[in-house]
MARDOZA-270860 format. One record per residue (C-alpha): x, y, z; residue in three letters; chain. Coordinates in steps of 0.05 Angstrom, whole numbers, plus 5000, padded with zeros to 4 digits. Layout:
N
    px    py    pz    r  c
     X     Y     Z  ALA  A
...
***
This chain:
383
    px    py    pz    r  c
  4855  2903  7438  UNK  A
  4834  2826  7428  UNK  A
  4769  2836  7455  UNK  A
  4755  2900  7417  UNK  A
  4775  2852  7355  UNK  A
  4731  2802  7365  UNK  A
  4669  2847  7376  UNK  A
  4682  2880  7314  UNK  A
  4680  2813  7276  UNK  A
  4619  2787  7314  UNK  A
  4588  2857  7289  UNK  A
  4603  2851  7224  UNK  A
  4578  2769  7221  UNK  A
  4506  2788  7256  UNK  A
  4498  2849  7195  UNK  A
  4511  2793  7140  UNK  A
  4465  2754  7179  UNK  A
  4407  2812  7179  UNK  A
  4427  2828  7104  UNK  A
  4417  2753  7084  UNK  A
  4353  2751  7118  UNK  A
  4328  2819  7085  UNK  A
  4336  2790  7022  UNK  A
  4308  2719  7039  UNK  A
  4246  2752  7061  UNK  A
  4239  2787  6998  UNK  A
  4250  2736  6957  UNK  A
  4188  2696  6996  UNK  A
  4145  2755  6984  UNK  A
  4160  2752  6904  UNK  A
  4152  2675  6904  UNK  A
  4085  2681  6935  UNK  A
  4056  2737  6892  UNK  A
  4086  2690  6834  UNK  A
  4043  2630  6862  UNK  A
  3989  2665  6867  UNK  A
  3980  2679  6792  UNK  A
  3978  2611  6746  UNK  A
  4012  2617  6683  UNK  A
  3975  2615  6617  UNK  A
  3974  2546  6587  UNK  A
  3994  2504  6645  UNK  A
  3978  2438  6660  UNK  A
  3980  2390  6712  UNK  A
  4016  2331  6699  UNK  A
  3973  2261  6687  UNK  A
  3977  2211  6750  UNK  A
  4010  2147  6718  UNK  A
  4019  2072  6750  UNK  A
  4093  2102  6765  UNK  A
  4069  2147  6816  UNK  A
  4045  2099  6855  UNK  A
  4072  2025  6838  UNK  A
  4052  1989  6899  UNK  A
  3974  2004  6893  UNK  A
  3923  2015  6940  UNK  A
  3919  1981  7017  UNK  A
  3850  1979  7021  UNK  A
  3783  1961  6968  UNK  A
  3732  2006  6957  UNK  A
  3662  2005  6913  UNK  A
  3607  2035  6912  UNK  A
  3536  2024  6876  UNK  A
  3472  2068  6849  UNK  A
  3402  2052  6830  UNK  A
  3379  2067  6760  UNK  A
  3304  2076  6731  UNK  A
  3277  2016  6699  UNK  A
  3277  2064  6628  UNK  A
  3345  2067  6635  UNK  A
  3366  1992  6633  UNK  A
  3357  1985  6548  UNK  A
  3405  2035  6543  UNK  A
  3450  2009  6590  UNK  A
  3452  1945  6572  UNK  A
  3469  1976  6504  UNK  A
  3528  2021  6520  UNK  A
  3558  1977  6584  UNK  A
  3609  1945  6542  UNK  A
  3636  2008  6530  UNK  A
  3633  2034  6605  UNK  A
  3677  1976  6624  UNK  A
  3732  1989  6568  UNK  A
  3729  2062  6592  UNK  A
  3746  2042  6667  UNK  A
  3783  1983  6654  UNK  A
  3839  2042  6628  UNK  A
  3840  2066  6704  UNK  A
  3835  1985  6727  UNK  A
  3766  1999  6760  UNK  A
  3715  1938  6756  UNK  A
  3648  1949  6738  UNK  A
  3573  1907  6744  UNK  A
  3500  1910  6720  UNK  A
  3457  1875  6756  UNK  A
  3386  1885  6716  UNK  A
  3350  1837  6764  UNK  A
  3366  1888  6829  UNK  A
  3366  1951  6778  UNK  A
  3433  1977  6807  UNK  A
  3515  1993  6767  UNK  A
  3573  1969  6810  UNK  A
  3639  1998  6817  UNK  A
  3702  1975  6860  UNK  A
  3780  1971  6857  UNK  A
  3822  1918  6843  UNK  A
  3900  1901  6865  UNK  A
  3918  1932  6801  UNK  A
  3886  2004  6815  UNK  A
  3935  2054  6817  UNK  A
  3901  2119  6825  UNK  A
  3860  2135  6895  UNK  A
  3812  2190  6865  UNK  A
  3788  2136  6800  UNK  A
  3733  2103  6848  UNK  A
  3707  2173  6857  UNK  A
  3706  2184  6778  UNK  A
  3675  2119  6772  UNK  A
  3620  2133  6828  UNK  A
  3597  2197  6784  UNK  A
  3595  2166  6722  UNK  A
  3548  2105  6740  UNK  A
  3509  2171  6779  UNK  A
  3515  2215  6707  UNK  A
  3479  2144  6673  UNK  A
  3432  2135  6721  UNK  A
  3407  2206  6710  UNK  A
  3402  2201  6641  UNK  A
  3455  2232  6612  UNK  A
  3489  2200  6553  UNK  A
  3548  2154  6558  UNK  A
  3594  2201  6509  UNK  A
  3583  2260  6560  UNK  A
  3581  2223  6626  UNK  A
  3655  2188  6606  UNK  A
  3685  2268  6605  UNK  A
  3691  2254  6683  UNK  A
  3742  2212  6677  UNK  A
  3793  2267  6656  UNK  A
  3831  2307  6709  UNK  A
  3800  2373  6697  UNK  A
  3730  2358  6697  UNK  A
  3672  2352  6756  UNK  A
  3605  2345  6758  UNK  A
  3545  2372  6799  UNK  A
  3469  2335  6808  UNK  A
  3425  2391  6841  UNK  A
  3354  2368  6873  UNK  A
  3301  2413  6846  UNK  A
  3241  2378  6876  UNK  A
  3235  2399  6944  UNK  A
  3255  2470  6924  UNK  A
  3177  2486  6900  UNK  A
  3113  2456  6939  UNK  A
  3056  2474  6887  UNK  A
  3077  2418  6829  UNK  A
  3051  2477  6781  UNK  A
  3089  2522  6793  UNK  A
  3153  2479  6788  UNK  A
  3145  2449  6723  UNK  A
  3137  2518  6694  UNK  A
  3202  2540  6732  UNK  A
  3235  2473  6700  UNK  A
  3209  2487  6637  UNK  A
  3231  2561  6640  UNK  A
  3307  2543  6656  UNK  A
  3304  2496  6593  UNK  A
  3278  2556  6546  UNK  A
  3237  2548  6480  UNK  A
  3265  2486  6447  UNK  A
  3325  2488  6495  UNK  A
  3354  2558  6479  UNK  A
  3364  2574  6550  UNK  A
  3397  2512  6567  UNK  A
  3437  2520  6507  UNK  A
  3459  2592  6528  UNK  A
  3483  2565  6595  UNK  A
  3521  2516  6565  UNK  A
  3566  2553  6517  UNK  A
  3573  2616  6565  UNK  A
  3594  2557  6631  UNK  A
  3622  2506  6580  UNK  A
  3591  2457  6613  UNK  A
  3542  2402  6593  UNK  A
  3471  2415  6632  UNK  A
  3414  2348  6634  UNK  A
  3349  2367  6668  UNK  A
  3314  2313  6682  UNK  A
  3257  2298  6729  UNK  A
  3270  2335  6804  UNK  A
  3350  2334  6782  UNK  A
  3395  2377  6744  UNK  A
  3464  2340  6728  UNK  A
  3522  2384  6703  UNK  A
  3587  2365  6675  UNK  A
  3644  2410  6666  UNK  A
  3704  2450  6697  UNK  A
  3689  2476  6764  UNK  A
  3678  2549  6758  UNK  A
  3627  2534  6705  UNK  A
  3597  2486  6754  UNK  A
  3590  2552  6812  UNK  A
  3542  2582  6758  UNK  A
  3505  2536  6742  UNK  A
  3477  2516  6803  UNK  A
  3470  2596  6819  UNK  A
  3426  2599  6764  UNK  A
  3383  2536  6776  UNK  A
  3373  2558  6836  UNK  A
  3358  2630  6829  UNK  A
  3305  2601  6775  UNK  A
  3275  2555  6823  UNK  A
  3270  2621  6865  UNK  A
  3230  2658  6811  UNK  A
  3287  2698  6785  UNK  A
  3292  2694  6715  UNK  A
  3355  2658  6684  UNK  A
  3362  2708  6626  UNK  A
  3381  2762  6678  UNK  A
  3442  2708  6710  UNK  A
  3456  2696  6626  UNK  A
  3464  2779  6617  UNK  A
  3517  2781  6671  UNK  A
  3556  2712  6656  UNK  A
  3554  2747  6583  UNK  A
  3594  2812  6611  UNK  A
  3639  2773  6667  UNK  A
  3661  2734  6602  UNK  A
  3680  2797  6557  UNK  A
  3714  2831  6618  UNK  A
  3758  2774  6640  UNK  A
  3789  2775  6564  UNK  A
  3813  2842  6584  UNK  A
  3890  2836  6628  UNK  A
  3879  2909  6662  UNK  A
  3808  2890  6690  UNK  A
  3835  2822  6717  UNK  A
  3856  2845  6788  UNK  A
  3799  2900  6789  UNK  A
  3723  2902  6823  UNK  A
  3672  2889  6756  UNK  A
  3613  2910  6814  UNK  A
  3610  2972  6765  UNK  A
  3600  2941  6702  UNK  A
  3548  2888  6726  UNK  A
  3472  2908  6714  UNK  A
  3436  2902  6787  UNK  A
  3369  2873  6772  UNK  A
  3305  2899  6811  UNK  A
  3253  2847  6845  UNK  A
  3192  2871  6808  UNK  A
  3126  2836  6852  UNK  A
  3066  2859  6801  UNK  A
  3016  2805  6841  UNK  A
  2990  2858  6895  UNK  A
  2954  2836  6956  UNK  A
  2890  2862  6959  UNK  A
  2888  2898  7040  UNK  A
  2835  2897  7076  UNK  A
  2787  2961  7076  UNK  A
  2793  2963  7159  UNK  A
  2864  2950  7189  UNK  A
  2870  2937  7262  UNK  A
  2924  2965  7290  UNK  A
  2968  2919  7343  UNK  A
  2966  2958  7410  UNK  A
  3035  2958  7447  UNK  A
  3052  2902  7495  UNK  A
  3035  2919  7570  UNK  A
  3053  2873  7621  UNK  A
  2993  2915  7670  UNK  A
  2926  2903  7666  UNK  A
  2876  2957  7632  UNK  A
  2853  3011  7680  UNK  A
  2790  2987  7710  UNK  A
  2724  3027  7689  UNK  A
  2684  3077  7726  UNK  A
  2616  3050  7759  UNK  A
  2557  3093  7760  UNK  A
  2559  3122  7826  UNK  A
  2635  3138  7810  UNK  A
  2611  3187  7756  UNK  A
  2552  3210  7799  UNK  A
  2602  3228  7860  UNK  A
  2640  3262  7801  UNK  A
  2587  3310  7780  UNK  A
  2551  3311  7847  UNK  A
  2497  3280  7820  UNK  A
  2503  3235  7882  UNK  A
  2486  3280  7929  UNK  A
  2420  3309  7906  UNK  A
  2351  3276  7923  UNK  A
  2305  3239  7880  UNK  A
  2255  3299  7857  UNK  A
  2319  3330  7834  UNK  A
  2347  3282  7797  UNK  A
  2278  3274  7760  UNK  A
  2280  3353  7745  UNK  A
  2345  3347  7718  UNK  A
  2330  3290  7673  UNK  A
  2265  3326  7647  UNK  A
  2306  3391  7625  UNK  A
  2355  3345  7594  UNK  A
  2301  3311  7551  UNK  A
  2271  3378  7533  UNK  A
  2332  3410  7508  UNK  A
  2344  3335  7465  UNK  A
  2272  3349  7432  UNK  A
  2289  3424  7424  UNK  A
  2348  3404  7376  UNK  A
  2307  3351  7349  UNK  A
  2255  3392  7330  UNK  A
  2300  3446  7301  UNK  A
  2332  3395  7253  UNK  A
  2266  3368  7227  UNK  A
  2243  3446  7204  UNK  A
  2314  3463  7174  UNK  A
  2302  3407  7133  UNK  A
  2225  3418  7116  UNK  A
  2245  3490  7087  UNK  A
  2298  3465  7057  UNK  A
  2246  3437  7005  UNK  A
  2216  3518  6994  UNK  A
  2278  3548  6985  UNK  A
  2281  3565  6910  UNK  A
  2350  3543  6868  UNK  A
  2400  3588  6844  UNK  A
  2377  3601  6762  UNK  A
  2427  3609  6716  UNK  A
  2454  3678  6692  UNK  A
  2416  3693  6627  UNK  A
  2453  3684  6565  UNK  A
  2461  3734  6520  UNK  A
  2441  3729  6445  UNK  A
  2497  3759  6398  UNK  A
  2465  3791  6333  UNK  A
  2497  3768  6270  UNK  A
  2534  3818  6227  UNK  A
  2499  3852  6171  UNK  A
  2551  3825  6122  UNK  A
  2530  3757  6143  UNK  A
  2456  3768  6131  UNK  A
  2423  3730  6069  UNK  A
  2386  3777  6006  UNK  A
  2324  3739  6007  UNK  A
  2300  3781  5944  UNK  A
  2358  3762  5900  UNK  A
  2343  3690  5918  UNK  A
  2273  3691  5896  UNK  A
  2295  3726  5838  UNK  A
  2341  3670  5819  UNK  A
  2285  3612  5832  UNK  A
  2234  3641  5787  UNK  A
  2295  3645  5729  UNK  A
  2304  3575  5741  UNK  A
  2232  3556  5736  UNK  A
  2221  3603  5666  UNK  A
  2290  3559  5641  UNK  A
  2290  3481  5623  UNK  A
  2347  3438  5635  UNK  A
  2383  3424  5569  UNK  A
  2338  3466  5524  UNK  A
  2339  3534  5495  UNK  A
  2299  3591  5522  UNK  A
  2235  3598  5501  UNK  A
  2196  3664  5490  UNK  A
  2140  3681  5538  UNK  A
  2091  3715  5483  UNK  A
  2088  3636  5450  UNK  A
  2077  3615  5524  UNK  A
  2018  3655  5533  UNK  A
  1983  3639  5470  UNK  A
  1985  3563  5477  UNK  A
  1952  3572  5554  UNK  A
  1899  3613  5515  UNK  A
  1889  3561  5469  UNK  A
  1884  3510  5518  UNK  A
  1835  3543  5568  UNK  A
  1785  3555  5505  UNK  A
  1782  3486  5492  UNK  A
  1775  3462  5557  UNK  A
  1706  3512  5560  UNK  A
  1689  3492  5495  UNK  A
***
């Protein structure tokens, strides 16, 4: 009876066990479906000299060329550059003799990532973008991108009007990019800098690159316009967008002219050709081989003969050709006109000789006082 006891208690303490496991393991699975999704509004928390009080074990610095166009501006705005990374206790130096910026820690730094910060800003300056955009880096949420352009295109041509087609007329493509990425975009020489959050950064180097591929950045601008008015909706969050998104044909309108005669590639052999026949391989063919000389000379004769035959019969096709009358055309019947159509020649005349008796403008005039003035004339013209 003991033992049956104590089996029945060991039952029961392995079921709570299973039960609190079950409900362990679901509450994992909500937890990670919860940490999966970020909550609206959230922000990380600012990294503060209280996080880490004792500093940093080891210096680090780093240092960048600039242009020599670059160093009046500089020299202008590098007061402000160390007041900005004096905050984070980051030490900075211009040295206008070597044409290089300076950053390192000191014993004071407290963050680890601020010498990275400062390394892209002096990078930012040195690729001329301005010192109230380049300082932007320094905050927690921001990063930055410099893309290399120039090796992307040999002909120099060609890649100046793919620069000058991601800028846009008077920067309206550049401008486009920028509010739909929200990030700040500087092309300049064979670089591109951007500054901004880091999705925005992802398509902005899609679409430099794409345009230094020949694909046009107003087709990249059409879908970042559609990805941003779906992603306001909560339904179409979790959802495939494949369907909404235009898919934009390669259209090449510079055709190669072909050549007029293609050679067509025979398949690889690894055997050699067959070898050709000889003459007296054909002869033994035919038999040819085995007549005798006088033979041969007969056949060859009837050979020629029936050649000049055929040749002959040619040339006289082609001599008649030239007596052979052409086909005339079928005659073309004249269609009488109607009588209704026909024109009364007599009333016509009739009308003309009214219109010579009458005088434009004037009254009619009676033909016995005609006649007796021509009489009158006439005798005096005898007389």
């Amino acid at each position: 009876m003991a033992s049956s006891t104590e089996a029945d208690g060991v039952r029961a303490n392995t079921a709570q066990t299973h039960g609190t496991n079950k409900s362990k393991r679901k509450a994992n699975k909500v937890d990670e479906s919860d940490l999966l999704t970020v909550p609206e509004g959230w922000k990380e928390k600012p990294f503060t000299a209280e996080d880490n009080p004792r500093g940093l074990l080891e210096g680090s610095s780093f240092a960048t060329l600039f242009p020599k166009y670059r160093e009046a501006y500089l020299k202008e705005c590098w007061p402000l550059v160390q007041k900005a990374l004096g905050d984070c206790e980051i030490k900075a130096t211009l040295d206008l003799i070597e044409g290089s910026m300076t950053v390192s820690t000191s014993r004071k730094t407290f963050d680890p990532y601020a010498i990275i910060r400062a390394r892209d800003l002096i990078k930012l300056l040195a690729r001329s973008v301005p010192f109230e955009q380049a300082v932007r880096i320094l905050q927690d949420d921001m990063a930055c991108d410099i893309i290399k352009i120039g090796s992307l295109v040999r002909n120099r041509e060609r890649f100046v009007k793919r620069r000058q087609r991601l800028i846009g007329p008077k920067g309206s493509t550049l401008k486009a990019l920028e509010l739909l990425t929200s990030c700040y975009v500087m092309v300049q020489g064979n670089t591109v800098s951007a500054l901004g959050p880091y999705n925005g950064l992802k398509e902005v180097r899609k679409v430099v690159l794409d345009t230094m591929k020949n694909v046009h950045p107003i087709y990249n601008i059409k879908t970042l316009m559609i990805k941003r008015e779906l992603s306001k909706d909560p339904e179409l969050r979790m959802q495939s967008w494949e369907r909404f998104l235009p898919n934009f044909k390669h259209k090449n309108l510079s055709k190669r002219k072909e050549p007029k005669k293609k050679t067509v590639k025979r398949e690889y052999t690894p055997f050699p050709p067959p070898q050709p026949e000889s003459q007296m391989d054909k002869e033994l063919a035919t038999g040819e081989f085995f007549l005798r000389e006088s033979q041969k000379r007969r056949k060859k004769l009837e050979e020629i003969k029936v050649k000049q035959a055929e040749a002959l019969t040619k040339k006289q096709e082609e001599r008649n050709k030239a007596f052979i009358p052409p086909k005339e055309k079928p005659a073309v019947k004249t269609k009488r006109a109607p009588t209704e159509t026909k024109i009364d020649i007599e009333a016509i005349k009739d009308k003309v000789k009214k219109a010579k008796n009458k005088k434009l403008g004037a009254p009619p005039v009676n033909r016995a006082a005609e006649t007796a003035s021509a009489s009158v004339k006439k005798k005096t013209k005898r007389s």
